[in-house]
Each structure stands twice: as C-alpha cells, then as structure tokens.
C-alpha positions in Angstrom: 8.3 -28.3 21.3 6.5 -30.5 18.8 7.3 -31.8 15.6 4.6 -29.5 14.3 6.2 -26.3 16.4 9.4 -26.9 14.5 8.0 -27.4 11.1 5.9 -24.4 10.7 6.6 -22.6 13.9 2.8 -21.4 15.1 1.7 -23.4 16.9 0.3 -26.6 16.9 -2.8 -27.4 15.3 -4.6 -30.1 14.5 -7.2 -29.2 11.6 -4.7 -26.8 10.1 -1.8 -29.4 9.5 -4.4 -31.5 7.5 -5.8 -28.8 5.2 -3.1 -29.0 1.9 -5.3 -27.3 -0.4 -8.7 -25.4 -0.5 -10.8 -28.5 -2.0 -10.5 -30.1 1.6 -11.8 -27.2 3.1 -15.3 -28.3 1.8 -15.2 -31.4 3.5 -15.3 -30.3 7.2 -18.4 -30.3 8.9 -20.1 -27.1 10.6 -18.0 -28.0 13.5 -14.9 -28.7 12.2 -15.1 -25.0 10.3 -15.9 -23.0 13.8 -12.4 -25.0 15.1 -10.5 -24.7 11.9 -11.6 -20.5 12.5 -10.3 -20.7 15.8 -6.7 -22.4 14.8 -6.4 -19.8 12.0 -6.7 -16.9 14.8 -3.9 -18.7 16.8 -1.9 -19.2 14.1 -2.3 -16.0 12.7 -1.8 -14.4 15.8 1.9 -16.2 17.0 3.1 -15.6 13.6 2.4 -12.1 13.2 3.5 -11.5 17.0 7.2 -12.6 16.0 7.7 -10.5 12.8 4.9 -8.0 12.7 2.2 -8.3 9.9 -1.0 -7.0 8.7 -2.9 -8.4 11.6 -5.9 -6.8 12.7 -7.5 -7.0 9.2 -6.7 -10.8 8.5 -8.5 -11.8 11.8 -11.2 -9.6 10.7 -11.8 -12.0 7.5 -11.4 -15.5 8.6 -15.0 -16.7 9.1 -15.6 -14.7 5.3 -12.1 -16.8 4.1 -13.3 -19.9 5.1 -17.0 -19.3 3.6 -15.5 -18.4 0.2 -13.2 -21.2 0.6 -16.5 -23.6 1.5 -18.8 -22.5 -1.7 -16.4 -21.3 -4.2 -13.8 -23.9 -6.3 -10.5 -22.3 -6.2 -9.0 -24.7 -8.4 -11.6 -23.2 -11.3 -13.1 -19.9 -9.8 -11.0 -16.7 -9.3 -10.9 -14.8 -5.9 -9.1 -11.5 -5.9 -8.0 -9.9 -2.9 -8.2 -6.1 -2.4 -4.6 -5.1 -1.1 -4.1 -7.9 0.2 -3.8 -6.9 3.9 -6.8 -9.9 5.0 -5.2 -12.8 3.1 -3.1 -14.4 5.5 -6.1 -16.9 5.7 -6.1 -17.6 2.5 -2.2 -18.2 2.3 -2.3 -21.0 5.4 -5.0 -22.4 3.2 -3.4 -22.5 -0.1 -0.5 -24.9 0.7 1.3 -22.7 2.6 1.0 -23.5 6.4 4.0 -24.9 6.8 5.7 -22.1 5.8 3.6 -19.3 7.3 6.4 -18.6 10.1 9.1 -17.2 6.9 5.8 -14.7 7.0 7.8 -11.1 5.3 10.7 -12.4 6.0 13.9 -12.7 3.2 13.1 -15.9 0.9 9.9 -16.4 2.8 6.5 -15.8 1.6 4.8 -12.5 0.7 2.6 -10.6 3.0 0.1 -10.2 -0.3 -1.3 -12.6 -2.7 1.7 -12.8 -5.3 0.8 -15.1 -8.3 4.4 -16.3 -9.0 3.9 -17.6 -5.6 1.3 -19.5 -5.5 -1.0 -20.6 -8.1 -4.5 -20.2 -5.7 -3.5 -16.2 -5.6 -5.3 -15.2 -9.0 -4.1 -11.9 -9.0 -1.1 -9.7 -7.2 -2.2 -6.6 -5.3 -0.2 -4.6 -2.4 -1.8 -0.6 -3.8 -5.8 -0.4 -3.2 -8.8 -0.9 -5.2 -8.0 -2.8 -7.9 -10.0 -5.9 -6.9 -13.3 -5.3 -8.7 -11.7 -4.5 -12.0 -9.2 -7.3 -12.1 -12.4 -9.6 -11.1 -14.1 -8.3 -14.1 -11.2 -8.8 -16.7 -11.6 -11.9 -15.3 -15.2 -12.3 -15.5 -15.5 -11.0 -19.0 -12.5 -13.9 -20.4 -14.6 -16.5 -18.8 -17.7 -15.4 -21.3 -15.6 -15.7 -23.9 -14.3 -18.8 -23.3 -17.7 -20.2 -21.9 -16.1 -22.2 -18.7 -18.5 -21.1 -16.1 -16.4 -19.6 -14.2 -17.4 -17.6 -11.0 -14.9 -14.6 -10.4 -15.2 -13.1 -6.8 -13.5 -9.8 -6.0 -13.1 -9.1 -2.1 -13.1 -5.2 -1.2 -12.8 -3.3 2.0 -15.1 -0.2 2.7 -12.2 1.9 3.2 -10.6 0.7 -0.6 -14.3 1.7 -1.9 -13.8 5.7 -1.1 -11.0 5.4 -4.6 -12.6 6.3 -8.0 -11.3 2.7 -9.6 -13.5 1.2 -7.7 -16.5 2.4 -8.8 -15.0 2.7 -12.3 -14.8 -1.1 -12.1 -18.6 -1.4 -10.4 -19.9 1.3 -13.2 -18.3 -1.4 -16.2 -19.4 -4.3 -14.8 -22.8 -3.3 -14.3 -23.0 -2.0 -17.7 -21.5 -5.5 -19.3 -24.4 -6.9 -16.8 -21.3 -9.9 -16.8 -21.5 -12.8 -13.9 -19.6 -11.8 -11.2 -19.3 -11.2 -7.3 -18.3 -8.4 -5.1 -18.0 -8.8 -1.5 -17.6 -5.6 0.2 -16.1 -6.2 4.0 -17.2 -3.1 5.6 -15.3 -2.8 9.1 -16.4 0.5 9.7 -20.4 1.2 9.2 -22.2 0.7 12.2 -25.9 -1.2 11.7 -28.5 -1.6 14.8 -29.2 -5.5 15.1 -32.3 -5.4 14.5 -31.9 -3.4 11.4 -28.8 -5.9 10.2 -30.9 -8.7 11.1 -33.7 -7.7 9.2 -31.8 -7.0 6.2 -29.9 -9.9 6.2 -33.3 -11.5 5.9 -34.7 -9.5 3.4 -31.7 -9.9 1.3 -31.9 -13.5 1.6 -35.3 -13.9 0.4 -35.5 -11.5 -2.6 -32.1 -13.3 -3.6 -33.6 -16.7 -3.5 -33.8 -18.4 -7.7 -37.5 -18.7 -6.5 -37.9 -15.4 -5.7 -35.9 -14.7 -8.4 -37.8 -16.6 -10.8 -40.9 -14.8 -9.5 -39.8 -11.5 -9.9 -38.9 -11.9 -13.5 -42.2 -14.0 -14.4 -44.8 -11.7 -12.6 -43.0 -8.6 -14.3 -43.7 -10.8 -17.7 -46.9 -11.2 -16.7 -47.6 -7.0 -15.3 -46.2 -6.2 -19.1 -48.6 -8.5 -21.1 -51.8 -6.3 -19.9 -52.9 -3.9 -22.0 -52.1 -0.2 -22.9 -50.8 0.1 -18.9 -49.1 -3.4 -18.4 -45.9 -1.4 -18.6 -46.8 1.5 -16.2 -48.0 -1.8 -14.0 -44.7 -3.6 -14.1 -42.5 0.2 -13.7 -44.2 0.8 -10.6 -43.5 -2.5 -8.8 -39.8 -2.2 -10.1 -40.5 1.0 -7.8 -41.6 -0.5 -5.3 -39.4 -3.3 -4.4 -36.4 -0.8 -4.9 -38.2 1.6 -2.2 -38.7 -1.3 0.1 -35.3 -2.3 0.1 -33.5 1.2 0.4 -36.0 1.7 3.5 -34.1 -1.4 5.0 -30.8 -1.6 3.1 -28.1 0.8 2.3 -27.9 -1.0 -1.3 -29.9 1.6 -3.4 -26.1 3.2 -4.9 -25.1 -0.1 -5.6 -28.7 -1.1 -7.3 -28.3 1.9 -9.2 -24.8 0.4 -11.0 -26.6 -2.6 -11.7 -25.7 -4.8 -9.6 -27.7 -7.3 -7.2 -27.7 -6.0 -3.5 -27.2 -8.6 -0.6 -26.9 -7.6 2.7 -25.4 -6.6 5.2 -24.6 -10.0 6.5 -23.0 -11.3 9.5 -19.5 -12.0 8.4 -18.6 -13.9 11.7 -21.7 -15.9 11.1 -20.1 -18.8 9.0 -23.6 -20.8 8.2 -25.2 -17.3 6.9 -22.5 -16.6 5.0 -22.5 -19.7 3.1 -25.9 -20.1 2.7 -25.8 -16.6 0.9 -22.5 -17.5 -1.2 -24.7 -20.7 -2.4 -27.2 -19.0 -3.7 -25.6 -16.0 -5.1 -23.4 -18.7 -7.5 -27.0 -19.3 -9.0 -27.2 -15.4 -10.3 -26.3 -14.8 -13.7 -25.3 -10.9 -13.3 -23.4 -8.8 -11.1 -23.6 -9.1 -7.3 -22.6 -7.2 -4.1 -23.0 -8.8 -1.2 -22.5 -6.4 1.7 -20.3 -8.0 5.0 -19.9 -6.6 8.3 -16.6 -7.5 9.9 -14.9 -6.5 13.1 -11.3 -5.9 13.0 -9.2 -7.8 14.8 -12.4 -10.4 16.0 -10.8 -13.0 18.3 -8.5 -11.0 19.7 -9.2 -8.2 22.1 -5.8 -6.3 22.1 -6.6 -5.9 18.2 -10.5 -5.2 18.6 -9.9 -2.7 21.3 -7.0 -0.9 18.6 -7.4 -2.1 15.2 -5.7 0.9 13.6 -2.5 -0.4 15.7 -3.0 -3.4 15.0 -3.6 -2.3 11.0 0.2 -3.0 10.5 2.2 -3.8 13.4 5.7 -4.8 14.5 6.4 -7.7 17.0 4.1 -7.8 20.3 4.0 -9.8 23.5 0.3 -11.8 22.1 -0.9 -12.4 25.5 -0.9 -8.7 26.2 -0.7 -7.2 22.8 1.8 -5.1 23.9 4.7 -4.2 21.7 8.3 -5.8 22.1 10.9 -3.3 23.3 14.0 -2.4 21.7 17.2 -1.0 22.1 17.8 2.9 20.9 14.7 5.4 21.1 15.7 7.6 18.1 12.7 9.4 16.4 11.6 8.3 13.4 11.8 10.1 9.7 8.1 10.3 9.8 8.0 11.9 13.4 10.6 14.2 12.4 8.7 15.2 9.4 5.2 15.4 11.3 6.6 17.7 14.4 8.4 20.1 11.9 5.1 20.8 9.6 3.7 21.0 12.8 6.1 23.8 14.0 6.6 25.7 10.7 2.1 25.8 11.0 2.2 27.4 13.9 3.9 30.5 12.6 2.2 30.4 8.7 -1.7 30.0 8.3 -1.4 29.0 4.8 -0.2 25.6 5.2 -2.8 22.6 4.9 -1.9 19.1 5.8 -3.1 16.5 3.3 -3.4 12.6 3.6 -4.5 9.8 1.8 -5.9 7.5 4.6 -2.2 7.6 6.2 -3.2 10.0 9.2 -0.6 7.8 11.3 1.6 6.1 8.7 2.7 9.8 7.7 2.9 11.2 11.1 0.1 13.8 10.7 -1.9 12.7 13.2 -0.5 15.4 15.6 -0.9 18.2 12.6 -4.7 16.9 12.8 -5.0 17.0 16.5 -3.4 20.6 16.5 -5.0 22.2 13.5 -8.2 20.5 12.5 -9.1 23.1 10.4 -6.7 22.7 8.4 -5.9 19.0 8.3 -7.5 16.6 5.4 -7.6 13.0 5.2 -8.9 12.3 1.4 -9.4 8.4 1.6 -7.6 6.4 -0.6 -7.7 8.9 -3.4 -4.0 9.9 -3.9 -5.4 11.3 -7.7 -7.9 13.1 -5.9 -5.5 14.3 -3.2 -3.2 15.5 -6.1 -5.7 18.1 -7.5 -7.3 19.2 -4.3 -3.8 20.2 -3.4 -3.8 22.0 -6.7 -6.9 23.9 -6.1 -5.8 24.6 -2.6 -2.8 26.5 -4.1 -4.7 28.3 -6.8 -6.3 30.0 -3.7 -2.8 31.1 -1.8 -2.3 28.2 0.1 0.7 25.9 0.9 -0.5 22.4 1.0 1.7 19.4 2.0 0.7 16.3 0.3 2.0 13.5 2.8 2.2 10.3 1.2 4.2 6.9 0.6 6.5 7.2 -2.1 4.9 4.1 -3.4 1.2 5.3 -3.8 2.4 8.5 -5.4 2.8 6.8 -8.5 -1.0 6.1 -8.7 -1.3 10.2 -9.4 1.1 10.7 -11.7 -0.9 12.7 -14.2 -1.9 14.6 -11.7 1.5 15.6 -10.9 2.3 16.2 -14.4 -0.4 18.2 -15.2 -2.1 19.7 -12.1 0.7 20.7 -10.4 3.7 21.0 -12.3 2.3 22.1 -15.8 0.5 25.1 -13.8 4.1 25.8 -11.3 1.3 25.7 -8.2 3.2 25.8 -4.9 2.2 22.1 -3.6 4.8 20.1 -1.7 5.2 16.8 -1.5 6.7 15.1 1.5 7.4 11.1 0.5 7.5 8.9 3.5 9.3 5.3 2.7 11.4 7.1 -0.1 13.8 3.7 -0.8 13.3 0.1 0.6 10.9 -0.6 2.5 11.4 -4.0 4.2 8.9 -6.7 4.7 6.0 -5.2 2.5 8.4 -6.2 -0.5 8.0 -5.1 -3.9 4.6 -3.8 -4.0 5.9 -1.2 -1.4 9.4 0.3 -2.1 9.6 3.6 -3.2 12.8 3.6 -5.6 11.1 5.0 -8.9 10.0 8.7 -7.2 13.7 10.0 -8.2 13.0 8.7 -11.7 9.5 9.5 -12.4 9.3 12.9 -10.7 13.0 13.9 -12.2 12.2 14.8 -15.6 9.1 16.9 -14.9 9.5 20.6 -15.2 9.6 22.7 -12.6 9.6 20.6 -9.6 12.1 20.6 -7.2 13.4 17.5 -6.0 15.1 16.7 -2.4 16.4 13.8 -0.2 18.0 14.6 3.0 20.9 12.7 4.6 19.8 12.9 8.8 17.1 14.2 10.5 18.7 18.0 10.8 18.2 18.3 6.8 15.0 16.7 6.7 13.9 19.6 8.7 16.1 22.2 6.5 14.4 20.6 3.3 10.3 20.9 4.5 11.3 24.2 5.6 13.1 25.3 2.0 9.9 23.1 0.2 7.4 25.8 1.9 9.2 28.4 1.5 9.5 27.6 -2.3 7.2 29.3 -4.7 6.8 26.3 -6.8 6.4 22.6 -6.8 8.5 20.4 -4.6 9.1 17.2 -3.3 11.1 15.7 -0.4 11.6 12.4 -0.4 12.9 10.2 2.8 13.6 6.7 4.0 11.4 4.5 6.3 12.8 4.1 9.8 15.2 6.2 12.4 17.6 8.7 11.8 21.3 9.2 13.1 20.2 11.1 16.0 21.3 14.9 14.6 20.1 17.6 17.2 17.3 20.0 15.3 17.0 23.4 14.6 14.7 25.0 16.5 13.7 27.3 13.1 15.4 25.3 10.5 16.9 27.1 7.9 16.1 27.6 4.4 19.0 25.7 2.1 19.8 27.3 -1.4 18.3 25.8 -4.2 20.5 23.1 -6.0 23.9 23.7 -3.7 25.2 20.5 -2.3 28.1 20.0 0.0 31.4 17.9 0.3 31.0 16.3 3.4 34.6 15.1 3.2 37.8 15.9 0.6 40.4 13.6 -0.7 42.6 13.2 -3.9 42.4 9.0 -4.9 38.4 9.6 -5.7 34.7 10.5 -4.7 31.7 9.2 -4.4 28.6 11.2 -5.1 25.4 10.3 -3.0 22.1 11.5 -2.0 19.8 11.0 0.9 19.7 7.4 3.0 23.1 6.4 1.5 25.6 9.9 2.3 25.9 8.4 6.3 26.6 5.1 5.0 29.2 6.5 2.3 30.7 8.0 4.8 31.9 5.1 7.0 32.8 3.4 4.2 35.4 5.9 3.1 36.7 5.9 6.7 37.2 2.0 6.6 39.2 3.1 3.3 41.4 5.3 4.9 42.0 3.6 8.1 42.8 0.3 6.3 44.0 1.2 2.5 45.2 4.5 3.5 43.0 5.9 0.5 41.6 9.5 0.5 38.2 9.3 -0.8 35.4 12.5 -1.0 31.8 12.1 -0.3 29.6 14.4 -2.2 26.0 14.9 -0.8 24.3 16.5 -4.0 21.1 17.2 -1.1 18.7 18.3 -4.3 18.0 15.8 -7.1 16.5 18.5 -8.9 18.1 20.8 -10.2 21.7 18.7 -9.6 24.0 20.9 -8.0 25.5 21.3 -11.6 28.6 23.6 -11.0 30.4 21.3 -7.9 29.9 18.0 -9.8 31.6 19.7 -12.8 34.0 21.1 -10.1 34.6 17.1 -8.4 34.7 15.8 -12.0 37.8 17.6 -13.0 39.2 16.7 -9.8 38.7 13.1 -9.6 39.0 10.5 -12.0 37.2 7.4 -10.2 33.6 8.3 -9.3 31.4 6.2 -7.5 27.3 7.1 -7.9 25.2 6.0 -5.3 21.3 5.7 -4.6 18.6 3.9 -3.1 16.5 4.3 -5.7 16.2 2.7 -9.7 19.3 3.0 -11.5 17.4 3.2 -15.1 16.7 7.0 -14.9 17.7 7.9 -11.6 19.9 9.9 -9.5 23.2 8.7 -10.9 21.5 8.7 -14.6 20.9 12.8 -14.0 25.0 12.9 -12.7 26.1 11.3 -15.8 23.6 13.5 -18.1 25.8 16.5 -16.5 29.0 14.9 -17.0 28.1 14.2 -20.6 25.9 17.4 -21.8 29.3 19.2 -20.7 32.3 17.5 -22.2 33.1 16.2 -19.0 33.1 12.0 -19.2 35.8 11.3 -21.2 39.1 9.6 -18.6 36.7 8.8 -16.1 36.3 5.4 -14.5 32.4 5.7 -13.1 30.5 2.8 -11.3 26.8 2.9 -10.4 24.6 1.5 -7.4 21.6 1.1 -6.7 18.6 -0.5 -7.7 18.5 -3.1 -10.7 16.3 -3.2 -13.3 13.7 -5.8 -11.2 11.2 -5.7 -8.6 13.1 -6.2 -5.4 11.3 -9.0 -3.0 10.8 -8.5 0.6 13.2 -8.7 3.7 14.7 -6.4 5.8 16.2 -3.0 4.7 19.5 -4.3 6.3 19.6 -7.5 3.9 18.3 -6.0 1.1 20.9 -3.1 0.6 23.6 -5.3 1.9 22.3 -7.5 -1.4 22.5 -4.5 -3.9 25.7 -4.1 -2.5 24.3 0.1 -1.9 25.3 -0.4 2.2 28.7 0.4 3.5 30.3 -3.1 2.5 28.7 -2.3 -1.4 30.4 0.8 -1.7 33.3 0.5 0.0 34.2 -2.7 -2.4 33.1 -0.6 -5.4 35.1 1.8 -4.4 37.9 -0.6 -4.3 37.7 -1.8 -7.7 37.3 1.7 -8.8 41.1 2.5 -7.6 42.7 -1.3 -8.7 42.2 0.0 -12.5 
C-alpha cells in the first residue's frame, strides 16, 4: 500500500494529491485537466464502492466541475449545488481529498455541500431545487454591495420539474440581476448533429461581439423613422424564431434569461470556452449541459438509476457486495401490501414524487399503470393531486420520504386535512436515516403532522403491523399517515389479508409491577430486549407499552399504566420538542394524572443530528437497547 493509500484511502493519484484548493485548478494545462478527470473518476469510484454514495450523478459532472472550477474564482464567486448528489468533485477539490475515504461515514464528511464544513460550499442543500434561488439571494447582495461577484447555481433536469425552480428563474429574470444557471440535463436526448449545431449557434450569438452587435444594430433599426420600431420588433422576432428552430431555449428566453446551449458537458475545452464568455454577460444566463450519468464507468452508464444511490459494490464488476440475512425491507413490505390490497379495491392510486424505487412502488407501477403516478419532484403538487383524486372517490397513497413531506406542509394542512379527504400517506425513512445525515432524517413527521386535525397518525413496530396499518389507513375514511423506519424488519410472517386495527387501541406487549416504558414504532423491539436484560440481570419487572397510533394516543390504557406505574420511560425516534412523548405527557397532565410520577424522555435533541450509521446514531441518543435500558435504570435507583 502507499503512503497515499493510507492517508486518503482511494487510491493513488498523482494530480489529485497536489490540488489543495480550487485556485490551482486553473493552472493545469488541457492535458493535465483530461488526467486530473480521469483520477477524479477512480477516486470517486473506490470510495463510493466501500461505503455506498451518490455515484452515478457525481461521475456524470466531473468534466462540468472541473470547467466551473477552471473559469470561475471560488474564493470570490459563489457555486451552489442543486441537492447536492454531483458534488463529490467539488469536495476532493475543496481541500478535502485526504479525507474523501470518511465519505458518509460518523465524524467524516458530508455527502452534500454543508457550509459549516467547508468554506468553498456556499450554500447547504440535501432537498431539491433550491439552487437557482439561493444563487439569486446571492446575486442580488453582490449588487448591493458592488463586488462583482459572479453567482452560479448548478441544476439537474429532473430538480427543474419543482415549481421553486421556476419561481427562482421567473425573479431573477424579472430583477434582470447577473447571474448563471447551468442546467445538467441527463435525461433529454439531442441528434449530434442538432447538439452540434446548437452548441455553435449558441456560441456565436453569445459572443460580446455578437452581443455588442445585436444591441447597436437594434439602436440603429429604432432611430429610422415612424417604423424604426416595427423594424427593430421584427428582428427581435426573428433571431428568437431562429434559435427555437435549433434550440430548445425559447421557455427559458421567455423568463429573461440568455439561452446557451446544449453543450457537450464531457467536452472540457467547450465548456470553458462557453463559461468564459458567459462571465462577460451582465444579465441572467442558462446554459444548457448534456451529461451522461455515470460517464466513465460502464456498470453506472448501463444503470444509472442503481447507481443514483447505492450501497457498497465489487467496482470492477459493479456488482453489489453480499451480506448476511435476506430479510425484506420496510419499503418492500409496504410496496407488496399496496400492491395486494389493489388488487381487490379499484379505487386506490399509487402516488410518487420521483421515488418510483426508493418507495418501492415500482412493482404497483408495473402492475397497475393505470393507476400509478410519478409527479416529479413536486411533493406540494403531489399533495393536492392526491386531494383532488379523493374529491372524486378515490383512495390515493401518497408514498414519500418522511423528509420531503415537510416541503408540502400547507398542503397537508389545508388540502387534505382542513377538507377530512381520504388521502393516506405512507412515510418511508420515518426516523434516522444513516449516511445521508441531517438533511435526510425524518424525526419531525410525529411533530408536525400531530397537531393537525383529523389526521390519523401510525408507526408500526415489525413488518406484520406495517401491513395491519396500510390496511386500517385505506380502510379509513379520513386522512392518515403511516410512518416507518429505513431498513429491514424482524422477520414477522404476514397476513395474507391483514387486518384492520381499531383506531387509537395500543397493546402491552409485556406486564410488570417496578415500571413501564411507553414506545412507538422502530423503538417497541428494541424496548423489549432491554426489559429482558432487566429482568434477567436486576430481576426487575418492567412493561412495554406499544401505543401503535400517535394520533389519537390510545388515551384510556396510558391513563390505565399511569396509575399503575410510577417510573415511566417515553421513547421515540423522532424530535422530542413536540413529539410522541410530548402528546403522552399532554395526556398525563390534561387529566390530573402527573403528579408522583418519575418520567424520563428519549429521543431526539433539539439539533440537527449529523450522518453515520443508524446503529451509531441511536446508540448516541442513548434511544437503542443500552439507552433505555440505563434510563430505565436510573428511573428505579430514585
């Protein structure tokens, strides 16, 4: 192994252990740049193949990186990254190649740009479509202040389908303010010939010349009497017909904004040529890049949506690393019982938002087309179709990451819950998350959705009552939501029809006299070996209480427990402030029923909780079986 193997653990490689910050990437040579591409695809590539990483996407962007890197100054300009799923370029450039290998891991770096990380990431992202109007906040402070700055906002096609994207592309073109937009299209297939021409065209009618022309001649049209107006309208006309006959830029022409492409954005000389000259436009710009996901790496080319976000893989074959048990995920689970419960009711409509596969219902898409919806990344949108759906008799299930439900909140409030419609929502990653880190956790859906009337509110402890709880959600006239945990199950046996559960009735999962701890969802399993340990070592007699709905609290057993037990132990894996064991101790208080109680609380603190693995990050909180069996202990030394 070489020294460089054990510092930063990719690789070795040559340009790449020279480049400490992105000034120095202006110095290489043509040359040097087309190596310096090719050690960033390595690196990126053993990295990701170890720990799992957005990969596809960041090989996609490396040629565009190093470009950006090339004509930009990142020590005065601003560069936002949308999501932040291609910037793992831009992290091994920014200082931070010698650490690239603690890549998602607990105290390593992020996998997003994270500005109290690193002071070249100009803005944090991990949800969509944010780029373009952070770049413009940006944009418009430089103005003010009069620095010159040049503020560039990176964008994916697929981030371009959400409304704040073209909220931020409809404001900038109105404040006509200096600033760049580089859509990476992935996705839109352009002949060559076509592409080539336009990359051409674009070139030339963006050129200060040309430029310069344009404006003058225009000036010149107007001065000519009585029809110098009509005269200058039509060849405004003109040049915006001949470019929509060879461009797809007439929407974005429309905002405003200066069209450029498409470009080659594996062609690093045309790239930077374009990036040179569009620094010299004082207005808003789009330049249009096509991109191939995964480029450099065939596995990822051949399967980029695999290769989106994957796990550890063998990188000479791209096939992924086996491991040890089998069990079915939460997602599955959730995706073949919607599927089964289809079969038998019409009425029910699968929606997504871009998450076909991350939500498992790619198989309800394969078996009922017809009744299967992928919005884009439009979770507001999704929100309200849902809405109208059930206006009409339907029963749509809104399948989405706990995370990216927060972005249609108002919807919720007001669309669905205000009106009682029957849409169910089924949250995937319900809790910590892992490696995405903060951006991505879903412990605020218990506190956000809690407080809203009418909804009902679930979290299952296995597999079995996932099943029991989509079931009872479609049955339910009303508003409801299910939330569940990222990863595998116990390995409960399923129902073949699972049954309906009764609305707000928990169960004790085990008695005892000394106390009781009162749990929902991902932690009742847990609670339960930890009261075991108790006995078995302390000879203490502790209940577990799975409360299985959030909303409405099973109100009549925790009154019950509380004037059994004395020492009560809350637990969640979600935000404490407002939370699960916030709506216990509401009961326990609006009732008369606190006082000679000795009550402890886990869960989450009031911080954003960084990125590692779900094992480390409960063990942390002290929410796994150690947590709360220690807790618990404390609880009965008083």
């Amino acid at each position: 192994m070489s020294k460089n193997d054990a510092s930063c653990g990719c690789g070795e490689f040559p340009l790449l252990q020279k480049i400490k910050n992105p000034a120095e990437v202006k110095e290489l040579s043509k040359e040097q740049l087309v190596q310096l591409a090719e050690e960033l695809r390595q690196c990126i590539i053993n990295t990701v193949s170890k720990g799992g990483g957005h990969l596809a996407p960041s090989l996609g962007v490396i040629e565009l990186t190093l470009a950006l890197f090339s004509c930009f100054d990142l020590d005065k300009d601003r560069l936002v990254w949308d999501v932040g799923h291609q910037a793992y370029a831009h992290k091994i450039l920014t200082g931070r190649y010698e650490n690239f290998h603690t890549l998602r891991q607990k105290d390593g770096i992020s996998g997003f740009p994270r500005m109290a990380e690193n002071s070249y990431d100009h803005f944090g992202v991990g949800h969509s479509s944010t780029s373009i109007s952070a770049a413009l906040g940006m944009a418009f402070a430089s103005d003010i202040e009069g620095d010159g700055r040049n503020c560039v906002a990176v964008i994916g096609d697929g981030s371009m389908t959400a409304g704040q994207a073209f909220e931020g592309l409809n404001q900038a073109g109105g404040m006509k303010r200096k600033m760049v937009v580089v859509l990476n299209d992935n996705e839109m297939s352009i002949s060559t010939n076509v592409g080539a021409l336009s990359a051409y065209l674009s070139r030339k009618l963006s050129h200060p010349v040309m430029n310069r022309f344009k404006k003058d001649f225009e000036s010149l049209l107007k001065q000519i009497p009585k029809i110098g107006d009509d005269l200058a309208m039509y060849a405004k006309r003109g040049e915006d017909s001949f470019k929509s006959f060879f461009t797809p830029g007439m929407l974005f022409e429309s905002l405003d904004f200066t069209y450029l492409g498409p470009i080659d954005g594996h062609n690093l000389q045309e790239l930077i040529d374009v990036f040179e000259q569009v620094k010299k436009i004082d207005s808003p710009v789009l330049v249009h890049v096509l991109t191939t996901k995964g480029k450099g790496y065939t596995p990822a080319e051949d399967n980029p949506t695999y290769f989106h976000g994957v796990g550890s893989f063998e990188p000479e074959t791209g096939r992924a690393k086996k491991f040890k048990g089998g069990l079915p995920s939460y997602t599955e689970v959730f995706g073949k019982t919607l599927c089964k419960l289809a079969e038998k009711d019409d009425k029910i409509v699968a929606i997504t938002a871009a998450m076909p596969e991350g939500t498992g219902t790619s198989p309800f898409r394969e078996q009922f087309p017809e009744r299967f919806v992928d919005v884009g990344i439009c979770e507001q949108h999704a929100v309200t179709f849902a809405a109208g759906l059930a206006t009409m008799g339907y029963k749509p299930a809104v399948a989405i990451y706990s995370t990216f439900l927060q972005r249609s909140y108002d919807q919720v409030v007001h669309d669905v819950c205000l009106q009682n419609l029957n849409v169910n929502f089924f949250l995937d990653r319900g809790g910590l998350v892992g490696a995405d880190g903060a951006t991505h956790h879903g412990v605020f859906d218990i506190s956000f959705l809690r407080h809203i009337p009418n909804i009902v509110c679930m979290a299952p402890k296995d597999e079995a009552e996932l099943a029991r709880m989509i079931a009872t959600a479609i049955d339910y006239d009303g508003p409801a939501a299910v939330r569940y945990p990222r990863g595998v199950g116990i390995g409960t046996i399923l129902e073949e029809n699972p049954r309906i559960l009764e609305i707000g009735e928990g169960e004790l999962l085990r008695d005892g006299f000394d106390g009781v701890i009162i749990t929902v969802g991902s932690r009742v399993w847990p609670a339960i070996e930890a009261v075991e340990e108790l006995d078995e070592e302390f000879g203490k007699a502790v209940a577990v209480f799975n409360t299985r709905f959030i909303k409405p609290l099973p109100e009549k057993q925790i009154l019950e427990l509380a004037s059994r037990f004395k020492k009560i132990l809350i637990v969640e894996e979600n935000a404490k402030a407002g939370g699960f064991s916030s709506a216990v101790i509401e009961i326990l208080v609006d009732n008369n029923a606190i006082d000679g109680h000795e009550i402890k609380r886990l869960g989450i603190p009031d911080e954003f909780i960084e990125h590692g693995t779900q094992q480390e990050l409960r063990g942390e909180l002290g929410i796994d079986k150690n947590g709360m069996k220690k807790s618990m202990l404390e609880l009965l030394s008083k």
